[in-house]
N, C-alpha and C positions, 0 to 999 in steps of 0.2 A: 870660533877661534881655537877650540881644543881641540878639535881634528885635524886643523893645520899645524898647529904646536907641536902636537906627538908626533906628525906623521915626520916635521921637524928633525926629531928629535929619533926617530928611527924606529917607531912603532908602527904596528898598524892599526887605523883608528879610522872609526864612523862615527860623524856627529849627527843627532838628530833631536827633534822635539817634539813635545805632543801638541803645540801648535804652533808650526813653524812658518813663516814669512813667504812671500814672494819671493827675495832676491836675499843676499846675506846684506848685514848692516853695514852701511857704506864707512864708520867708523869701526866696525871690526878689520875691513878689507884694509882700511888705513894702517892700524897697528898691525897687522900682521905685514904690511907690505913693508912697513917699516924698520922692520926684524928679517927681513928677505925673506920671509916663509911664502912662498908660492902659492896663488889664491885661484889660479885658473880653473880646478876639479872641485873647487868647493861649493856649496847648491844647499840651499834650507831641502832636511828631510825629515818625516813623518818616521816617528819612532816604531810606527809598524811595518815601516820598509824594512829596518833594519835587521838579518841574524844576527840577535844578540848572541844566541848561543857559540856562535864560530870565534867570541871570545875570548881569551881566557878570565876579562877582567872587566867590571861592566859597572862603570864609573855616573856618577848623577850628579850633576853640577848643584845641583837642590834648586833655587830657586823656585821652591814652594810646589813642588812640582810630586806629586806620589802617581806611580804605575806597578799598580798590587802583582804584574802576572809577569814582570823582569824581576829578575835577581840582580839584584844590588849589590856590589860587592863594599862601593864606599861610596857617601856622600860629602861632599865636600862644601857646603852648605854656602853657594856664592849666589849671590841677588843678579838677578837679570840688568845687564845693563842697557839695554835695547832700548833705545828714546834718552839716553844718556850722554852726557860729554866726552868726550874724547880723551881725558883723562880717567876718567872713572873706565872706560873699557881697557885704557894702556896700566891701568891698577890688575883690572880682573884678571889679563893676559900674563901679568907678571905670576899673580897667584897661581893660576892653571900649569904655569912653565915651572913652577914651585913646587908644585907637587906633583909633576909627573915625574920630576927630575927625582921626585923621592921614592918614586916605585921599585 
């Protein structure tokens, strides 16, 4: 959902994770579709695909998650909502849109 939020929101943004899914969460695809953020280029990726460094800003949603050899710039310390209701991911979406907005 933060990749589509920021990219949203006029950033450029890669979401990934150190172990990411098959397919995206069909209640993230929900709230996002619901806000019209555009879901077609979005794909679970493996945080070793990503150049972090091509960054400026290299964001960790926390969810219990440490990767010692990225720079961190901010964690933002949000629970995974994945196996979650539908509200609880239209919560985290809000939070995410919260603090990008605050960058």
């Amino acid at each position: 959902m933060a990749e589509g939020i920021a990219r949203s929101l006029g950033h450029e943004a890669a979401s990934a994770g150190t172990h990411p899914g098959s397919s995206v969460s069909v209640n993230a695809l929900k709230v996002l579709e619901s806000k019209g953020i555009s879901t077609q280029k979005l794909y679970p990726k493996l945080v070793d695909s990503i150049d972090w460094q091509s960054y400026d800003m290299v964001i960790s949603m926390g969810c219990g998650v440490h990767c010692p050899l990225i720079r961190i710039d901010q964690d933002w310390g949000l629970n995974d909502p994945v196996g979650s209701t539908l509200d609880v991911f239209e919560n985290c979406a809000t939070t995410i849109e919260e603090n990008i907005r605050k960058l």
